[in-house]
N, C-alpha and C positions, 0 to 999 in steps of 0.2 A: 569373628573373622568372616564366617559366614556372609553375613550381612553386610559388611563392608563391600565383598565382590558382587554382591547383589547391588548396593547402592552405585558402585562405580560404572558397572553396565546400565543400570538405567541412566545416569547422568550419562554418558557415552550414548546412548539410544537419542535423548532429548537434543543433544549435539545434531545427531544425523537428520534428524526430522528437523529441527530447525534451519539446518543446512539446506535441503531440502525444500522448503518451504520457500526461504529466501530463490534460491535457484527458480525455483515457478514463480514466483512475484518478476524476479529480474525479468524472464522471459515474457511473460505478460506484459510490460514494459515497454516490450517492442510493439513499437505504432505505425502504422502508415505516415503519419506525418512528422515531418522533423522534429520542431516544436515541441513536442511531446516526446518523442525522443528525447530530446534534452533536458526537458523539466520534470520526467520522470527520471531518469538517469540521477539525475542531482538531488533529487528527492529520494531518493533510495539510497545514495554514499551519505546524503545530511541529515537526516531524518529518522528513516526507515525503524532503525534500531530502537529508538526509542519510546515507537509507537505502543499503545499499551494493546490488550487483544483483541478489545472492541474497534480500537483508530484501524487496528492494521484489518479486522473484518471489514470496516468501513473502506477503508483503503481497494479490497477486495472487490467491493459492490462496485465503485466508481469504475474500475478495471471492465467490468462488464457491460460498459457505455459505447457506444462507438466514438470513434476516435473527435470528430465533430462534438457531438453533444459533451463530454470529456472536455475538451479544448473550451468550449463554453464555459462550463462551470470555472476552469481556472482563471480562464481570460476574462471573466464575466460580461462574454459579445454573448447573446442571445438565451438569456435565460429568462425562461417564460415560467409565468406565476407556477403552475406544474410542477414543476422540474425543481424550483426553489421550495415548495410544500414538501417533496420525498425528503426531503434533505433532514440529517439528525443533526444532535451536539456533537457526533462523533465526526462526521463527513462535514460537516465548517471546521471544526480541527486540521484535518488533515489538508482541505481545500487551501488555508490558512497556510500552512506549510508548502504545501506544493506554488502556491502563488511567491511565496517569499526566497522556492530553489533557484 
């Protein structure tokens, strides 16, 4: 019985951090530019959930771009030999996804 309340609070814990986590990705999200406003928004209600933990770190990294170089990779206007080298299997996944939100 023990055990049981022990398992339902950590499943209830994993909830909140997950909650949590989406919550700081949604805000991350928000961009200077419309554009991106939009195909993150959409990428996050179509996608998001399904990303496994590597896509959604990948997803992370891309987050950390400014809004320009970001908007590049999606739109693929200005992406220099560079920027295409950094790039994993995980970050063409998700790119993949985001271009198709």
């Amino acid at each position: 019985r023990q055990n049981k309340i022990h398992d339902d609070e950590a499943h209830g814990m994993i909830e909140v951090d997950q909650s949590r986590y989406l919550e700081r990705v949604r805000w991350r999200c928000r961009r200077g530019l419309l554009e991106l406003d939009i195909v993150l928004g959409q990428f996050i209600a179509l996608h998001f959930a399904q990303l496994d933990a590597a896509q959604q770190a990948a997803f992370d990294t891309l987050l950390d771009l400014s809004d320009t170089d970001l908007w590049g990779l999606i739109s693929g206007e200005n992406i220099t030999n560079e920027k295409a080298s950094a790039l994993n299997p995980q970050h063409e996944t998700v790119l993949k996804l985001l271009r198709a939100a």
